[in-house]
C-alpha positions in Angstrom: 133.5 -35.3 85.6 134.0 -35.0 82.1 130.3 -34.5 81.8 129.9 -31.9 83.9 132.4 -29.6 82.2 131.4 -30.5 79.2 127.6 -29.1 80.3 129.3 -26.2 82.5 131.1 -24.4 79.0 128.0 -25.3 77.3 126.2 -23.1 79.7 128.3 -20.3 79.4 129.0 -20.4 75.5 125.2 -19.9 75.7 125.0 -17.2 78.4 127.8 -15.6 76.5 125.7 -15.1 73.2 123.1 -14.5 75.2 125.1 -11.2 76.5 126.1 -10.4 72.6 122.3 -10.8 71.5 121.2 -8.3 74.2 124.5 -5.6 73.8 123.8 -6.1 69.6 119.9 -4.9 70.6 120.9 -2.5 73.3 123.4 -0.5 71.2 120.4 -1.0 67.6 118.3 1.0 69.8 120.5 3.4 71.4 121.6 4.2 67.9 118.0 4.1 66.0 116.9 6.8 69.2 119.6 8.8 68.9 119.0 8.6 65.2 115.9 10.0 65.7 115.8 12.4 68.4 118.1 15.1 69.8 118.8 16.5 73.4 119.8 20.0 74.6 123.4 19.0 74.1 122.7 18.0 70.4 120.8 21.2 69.5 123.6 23.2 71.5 126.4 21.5 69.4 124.6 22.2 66.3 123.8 25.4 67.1 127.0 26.6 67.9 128.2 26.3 63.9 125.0 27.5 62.4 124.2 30.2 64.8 124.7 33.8 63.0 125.1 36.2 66.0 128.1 33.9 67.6 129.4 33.6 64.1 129.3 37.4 63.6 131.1 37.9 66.9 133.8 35.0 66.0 134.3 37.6 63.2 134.8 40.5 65.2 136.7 39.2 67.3 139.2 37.9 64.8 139.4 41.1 63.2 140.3 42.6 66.6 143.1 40.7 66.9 144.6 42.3 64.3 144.9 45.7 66.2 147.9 43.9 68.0 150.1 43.5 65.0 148.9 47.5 64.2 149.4 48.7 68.0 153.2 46.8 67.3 154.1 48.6 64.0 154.1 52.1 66.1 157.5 51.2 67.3 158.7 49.9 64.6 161.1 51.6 61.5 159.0 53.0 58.1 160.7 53.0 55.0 159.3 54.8 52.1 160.7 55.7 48.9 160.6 58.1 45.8 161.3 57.8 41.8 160.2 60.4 39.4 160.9 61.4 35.9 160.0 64.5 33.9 159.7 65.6 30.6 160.3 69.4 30.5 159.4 71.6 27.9 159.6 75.8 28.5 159.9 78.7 26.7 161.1 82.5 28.2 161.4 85.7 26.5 164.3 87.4 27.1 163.8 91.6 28.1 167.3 92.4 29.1 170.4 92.6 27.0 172.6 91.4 29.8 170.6 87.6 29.7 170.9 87.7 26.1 174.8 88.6 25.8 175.5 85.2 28.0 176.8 82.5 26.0 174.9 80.1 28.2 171.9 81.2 29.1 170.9 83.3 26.1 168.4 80.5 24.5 164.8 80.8 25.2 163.3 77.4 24.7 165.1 74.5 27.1 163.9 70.8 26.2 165.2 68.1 29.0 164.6 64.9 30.7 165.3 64.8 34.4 165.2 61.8 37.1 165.4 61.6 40.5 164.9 58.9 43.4 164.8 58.8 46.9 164.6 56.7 50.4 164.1 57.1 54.2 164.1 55.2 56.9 161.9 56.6 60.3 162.4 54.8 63.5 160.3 56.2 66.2 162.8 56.9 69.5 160.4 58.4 71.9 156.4 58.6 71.1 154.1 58.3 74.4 151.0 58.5 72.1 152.2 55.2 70.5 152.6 53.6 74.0 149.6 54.6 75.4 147.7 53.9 71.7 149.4 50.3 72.3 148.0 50.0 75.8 144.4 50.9 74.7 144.7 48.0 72.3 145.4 45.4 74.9 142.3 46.3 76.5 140.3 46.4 73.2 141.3 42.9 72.4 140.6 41.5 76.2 137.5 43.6 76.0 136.6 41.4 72.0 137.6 38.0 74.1 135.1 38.2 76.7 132.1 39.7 74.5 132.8 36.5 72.5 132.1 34.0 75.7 129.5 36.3 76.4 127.7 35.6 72.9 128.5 31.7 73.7 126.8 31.9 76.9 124.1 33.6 75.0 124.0 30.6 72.7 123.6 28.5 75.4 120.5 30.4 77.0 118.8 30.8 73.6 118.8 27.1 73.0 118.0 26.1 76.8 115.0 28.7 76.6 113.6 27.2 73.2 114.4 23.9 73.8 111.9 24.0 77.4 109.7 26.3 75.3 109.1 23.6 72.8 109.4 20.5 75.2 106.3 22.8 77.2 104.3 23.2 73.5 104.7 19.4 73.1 103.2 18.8 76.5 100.3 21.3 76.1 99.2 19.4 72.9 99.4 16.3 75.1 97.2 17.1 77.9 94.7 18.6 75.7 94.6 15.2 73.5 94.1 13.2 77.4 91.4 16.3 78.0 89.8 15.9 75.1 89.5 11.9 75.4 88.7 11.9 78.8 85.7 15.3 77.8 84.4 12.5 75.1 84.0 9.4 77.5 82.2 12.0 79.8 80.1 13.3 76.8 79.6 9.2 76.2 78.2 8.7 79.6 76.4 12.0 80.0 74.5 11.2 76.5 73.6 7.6 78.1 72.6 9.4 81.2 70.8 11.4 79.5 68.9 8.6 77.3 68.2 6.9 80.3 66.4 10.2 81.7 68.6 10.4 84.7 69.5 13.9 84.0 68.9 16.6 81.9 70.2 17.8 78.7 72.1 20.7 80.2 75.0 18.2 81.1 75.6 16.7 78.2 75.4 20.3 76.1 77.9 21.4 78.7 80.2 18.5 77.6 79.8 19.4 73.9 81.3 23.3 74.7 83.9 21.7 76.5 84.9 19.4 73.7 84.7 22.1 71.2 86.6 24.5 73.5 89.5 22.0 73.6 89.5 21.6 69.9 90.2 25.4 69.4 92.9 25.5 72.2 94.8 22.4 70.5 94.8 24.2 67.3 96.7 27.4 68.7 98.9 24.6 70.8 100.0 22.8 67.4 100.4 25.8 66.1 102.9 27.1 68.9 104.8 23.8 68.8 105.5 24.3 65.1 107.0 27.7 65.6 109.2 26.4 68.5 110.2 24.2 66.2 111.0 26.5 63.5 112.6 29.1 65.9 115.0 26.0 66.6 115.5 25.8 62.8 116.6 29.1 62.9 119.3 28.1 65.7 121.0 25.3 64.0 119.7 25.2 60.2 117.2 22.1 60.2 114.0 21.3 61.8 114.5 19.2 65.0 113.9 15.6 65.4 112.2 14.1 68.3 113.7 15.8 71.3 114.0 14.6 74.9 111.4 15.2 77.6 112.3 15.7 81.3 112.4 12.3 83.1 109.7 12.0 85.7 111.6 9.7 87.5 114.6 12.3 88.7 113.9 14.3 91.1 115.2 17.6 91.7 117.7 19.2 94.3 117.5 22.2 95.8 120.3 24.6 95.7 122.2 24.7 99.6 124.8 27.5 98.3 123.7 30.9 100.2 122.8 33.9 98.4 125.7 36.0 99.3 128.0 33.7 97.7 126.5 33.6 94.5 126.4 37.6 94.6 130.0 37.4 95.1 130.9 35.0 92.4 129.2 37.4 90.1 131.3 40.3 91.2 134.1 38.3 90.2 133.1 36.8 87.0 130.0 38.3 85.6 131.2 39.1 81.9 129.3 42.7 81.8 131.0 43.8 84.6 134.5 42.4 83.5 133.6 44.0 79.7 132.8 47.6 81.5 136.3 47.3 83.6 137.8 47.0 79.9 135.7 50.2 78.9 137.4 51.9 82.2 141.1 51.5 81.2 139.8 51.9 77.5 138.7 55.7 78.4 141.7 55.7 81.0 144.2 55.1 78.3 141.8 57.2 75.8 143.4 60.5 78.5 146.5 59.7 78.3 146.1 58.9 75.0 144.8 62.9 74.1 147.6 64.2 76.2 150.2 62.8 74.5 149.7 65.4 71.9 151.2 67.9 74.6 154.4 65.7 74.6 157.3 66.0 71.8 158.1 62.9 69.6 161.4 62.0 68.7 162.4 60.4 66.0 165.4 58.9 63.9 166.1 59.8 60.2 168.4 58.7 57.8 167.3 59.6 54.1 169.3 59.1 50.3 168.4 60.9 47.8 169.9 61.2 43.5 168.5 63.4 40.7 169.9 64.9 38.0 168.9 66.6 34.4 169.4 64.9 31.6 170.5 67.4 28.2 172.7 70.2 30.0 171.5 73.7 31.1 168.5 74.8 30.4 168.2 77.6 27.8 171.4 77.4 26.9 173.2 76.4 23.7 176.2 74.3 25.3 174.5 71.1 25.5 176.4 68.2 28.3 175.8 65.3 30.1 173.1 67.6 32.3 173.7 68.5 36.2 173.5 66.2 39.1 173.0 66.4 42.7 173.2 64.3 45.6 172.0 64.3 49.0 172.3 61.8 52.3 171.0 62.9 55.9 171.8 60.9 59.1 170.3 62.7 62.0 167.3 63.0 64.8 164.2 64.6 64.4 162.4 66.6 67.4 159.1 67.7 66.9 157.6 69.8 69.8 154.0 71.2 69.6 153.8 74.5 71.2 150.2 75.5 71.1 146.6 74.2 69.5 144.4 77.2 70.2 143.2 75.1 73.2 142.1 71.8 71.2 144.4 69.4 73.0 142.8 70.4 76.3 139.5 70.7 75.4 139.9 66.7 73.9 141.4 65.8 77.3 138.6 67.5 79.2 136.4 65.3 77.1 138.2 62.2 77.5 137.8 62.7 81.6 134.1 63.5 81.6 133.8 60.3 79.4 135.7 58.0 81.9 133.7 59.1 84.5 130.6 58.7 83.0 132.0 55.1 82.4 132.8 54.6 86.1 129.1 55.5 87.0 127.6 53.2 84.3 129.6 50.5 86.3 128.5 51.2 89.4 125.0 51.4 88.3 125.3 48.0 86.6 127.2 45.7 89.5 123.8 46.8 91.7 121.6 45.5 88.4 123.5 42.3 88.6 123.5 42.6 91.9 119.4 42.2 91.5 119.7 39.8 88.7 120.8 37.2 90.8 119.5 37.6 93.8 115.5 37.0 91.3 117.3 34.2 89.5 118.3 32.5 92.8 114.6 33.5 94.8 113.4 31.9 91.8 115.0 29.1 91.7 114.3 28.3 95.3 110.5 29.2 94.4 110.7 26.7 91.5 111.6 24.1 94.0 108.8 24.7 96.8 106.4 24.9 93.2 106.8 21.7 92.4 106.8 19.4 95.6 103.2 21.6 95.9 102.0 21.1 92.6 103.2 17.5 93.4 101.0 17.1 95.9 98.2 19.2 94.4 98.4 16.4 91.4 97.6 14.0 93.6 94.7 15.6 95.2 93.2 16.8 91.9 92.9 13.0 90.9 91.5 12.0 93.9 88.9 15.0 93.9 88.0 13.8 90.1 88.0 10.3 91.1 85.5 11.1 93.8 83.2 13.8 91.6 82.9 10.8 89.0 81.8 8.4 91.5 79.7 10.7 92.7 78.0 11.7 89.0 77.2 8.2 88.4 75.2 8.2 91.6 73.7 11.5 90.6 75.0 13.3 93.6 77.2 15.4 91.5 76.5 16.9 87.4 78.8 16.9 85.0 79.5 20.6 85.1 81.0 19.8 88.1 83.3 16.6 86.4 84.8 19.1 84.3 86.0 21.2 86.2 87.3 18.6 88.1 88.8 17.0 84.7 90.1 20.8 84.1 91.8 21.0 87.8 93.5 17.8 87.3 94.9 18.8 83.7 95.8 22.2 85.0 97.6 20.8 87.9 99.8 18.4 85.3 99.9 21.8 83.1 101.8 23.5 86.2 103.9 20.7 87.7 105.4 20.4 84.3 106.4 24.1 83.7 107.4 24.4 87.5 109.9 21.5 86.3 111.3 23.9 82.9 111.4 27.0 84.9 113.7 24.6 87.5 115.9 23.9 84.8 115.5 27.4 83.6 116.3 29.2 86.4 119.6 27.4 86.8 120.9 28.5 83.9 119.3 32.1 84.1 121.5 32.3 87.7 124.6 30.9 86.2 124.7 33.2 83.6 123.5 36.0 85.5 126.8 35.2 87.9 129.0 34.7 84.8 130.0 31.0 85.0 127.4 29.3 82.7 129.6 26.7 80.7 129.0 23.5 78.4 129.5 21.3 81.7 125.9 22.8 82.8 124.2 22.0 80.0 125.6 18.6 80.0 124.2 18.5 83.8 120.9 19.5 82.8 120.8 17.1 80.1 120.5 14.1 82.7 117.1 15.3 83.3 115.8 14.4 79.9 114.6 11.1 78.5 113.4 10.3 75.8 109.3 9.8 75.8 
């Protein structure tokens, strides 16, 4: 009994480091791969503080912000105040006898310092300008917060649209290096064939222009893969890594939600049309705004104000301490504009037309979005019916090449006719792979035409990728 404990804990301190061996070499990999290689998420995350157009908006928008503490100090009190000093130095002459006869005032130079300070305090008691100025500021700053998740939904196209651009320029240079091998073991045979005097020359020429064709094409490929990849530079400040592929094992869903429903989510939370209702009650409040200046304003005053001269009167020869004078005012000030020459009507005229035009600009763009979606979601069901037929299309383009090589080797076929059967099968891959990118492309063209596109969707869309 003893025994068989004994060889029973044995088994499982072994199966236990067993389990550690294989999670130590599980997580090595996970992190040398992810060392190595980024995903949409990662370039998204990386993009989001190197990106210079979100970055420029973040600005904006913080700037924006500070037209609320602005729109506030309408309503509140202004205080300003004065200080001055002067040196004076004058000289008069005297024509009449009377001036001259006075004691005091018969000198004709006067050389004096005078001083003199002020304050006052303005509190605004009744400005519908300010109110209405206050109100257009509200809608400014809602109007800054959704152009800035507009410019991160932005983010998130740009990288989704590069990120499939470059994943397809990676693929092309793939299938033309499996065209090109399988063009040289056809140009092998066809030069055996051809040694053996089983057919003529033409074939294996014919192989040859092939071969050099695909040599040319992989050159503008490479070349397109290295400007994806630099166009992702430009996103998040470094060159990408290895990047996931889309897993050939997932397959995809199609969408069940019907198109009306989509249309009305957009109605309710596309950000173009939310930004042009903010442009509405911006020209709204813009009216009432320019008719304000029909309306009085009424304000509060209470002012101080000391100055005196320093050296007596001035020009005469009894010299003092100087005069002084001193004034305080407590009191309400009404200011009521009576007439422009027309200008305040004329602006609100304007402002009216402008609104208007702003209301029609709205109109015509909820029928754009309108369209927007309803492409974005015909595609997307497209997409899906494009890739169960290029599906099946990939399977009969390798049986067809399958059967034109058996064929060729039993000289019923040439080898013009293997290549284009090579050329249908690599076309057919060519296809099924971008129907899969415009899938995943198309998803996020309809969620951001609709308004909702979030970090949770690109997450989503991340579980189709895989590293290759």
């Amino acid at each position: 009994m003893v025994e068989v404990k004994l060889i029973a804990n044995l088994n499982f301190i072994k199966l236990l480091k067993n389990i550690i061996i294989f999670l130590t070499y599980f997580f090595s990999i996970f992190q040398s791969v992810a060392a190595d290689g980024n995903d949409l998420v990662d370039i998204y995350l990386k993009a989001l503080t190197n990106d210079a157009l979100l970055a420029s908006m973040k600005f904006e928008n913080q700037a924006t912000q500070e037209l609320i503490s602005q729109g506030r100090s309408l309503f509140l009190p202004s205080i300003s105040a004065t200080l001055g000093y002067d040196q004076n130095n004058n000289e008069r002459k005297i024509l009449t006898t009377a001036i001259s006869s006075n004691v005091l005032l018969s000198g004709n130079k006067a050389d004096y310092r005078s001083y003199d300070y002020g304050i006052t305090i303005k509190q605004p008691l009744f400005n519908y300008g300010a109110f209405q100025q206050y109100k257009q500021i509200l809608s400014q700053t809602s109007l800054s917060e959704k152009k800035l998740i507009q410019a991160q939904q932005d983010l998130m196209y740009r990288v989704s649209l590069v990120y499939f651009e470059t994943l397809m320029a990676r693929d092309q240079i793939g299938l033309l290096d499996a065209q090109k091998k399988a063009i040289n073991g056809q140009l092998l045979e066809s030069k055996a064939l051809y040694n053996a005097g089983l057919i003529s020359i033409t074939d294996v020429k014919e192989a040859e222009t092939k071969s050099s064709m695909i040599d040319a094409q992989s050159i503008a490929a490479k070349q397109k893969f290295k400007i994806k990849n630099y166009q992702i530079e430009s996103l998040t400040g470094e060159l990408p890594k290895k990047i996931k592929g889309i897993n050939s094992a997932i397959s995809f869903v199609e969408i069940e939600d019907i198109l009306e429903n989509w249309i009305g989510l957009a109605r309710e939370n596309n950000l173009e049309l939310k930004i042009k209702q903010d442009e509405i009650k911006i020209a709204g409040s813009e009216i009432n705004l320019r008719q304000s200046d029909h309306y009085p304003t009424i304000d509060a005053i209470a002012s101080r104000s000391r100055n005196w001269d320093k050296g007596g009167y001035p020009y005469g020869t009894i010299q003092n301490e100087g005069a002084r004078s001193f004034s305080d005012i407590l009191g309400v000030q009404i200011n009521i504009p009576i007439f422009q020459g027309g200008f305040t009507s004329s602006r609100v005229r304007e402002a009216q037309q402008l609104k208007l035009k702003t209301i029609k600009d709205a109109e015509y763009l909820q029928r754009q979005v309108e369209l927007k979606v309803r492409e974005n979601y015909l595609n997307l069901q497209a997409n899906f019916a494009e890739i169960e037929a290029y599906q099946q299309a990939l399977i009969s383009a390798k049986l067809q090449l399958e059967a034109t090589q058996l064929a060729f080797k039993e000289g019923l076929r040439n080898s013009v006719e293997v290549l284009v059967a090579q050329q249908v099968l690599f076309n057919a891959q060519r296809d099924l792979l971008k129907s899969r990118y415009n899938y995943l492309m198309n998803i996020i063209n309809l969620k951001l035409s609709v308004g909702i596109l979030a970090f949770d969707d690109l997450k989503e869309i991340n579980q189709y990728l895989s590293y290759k």
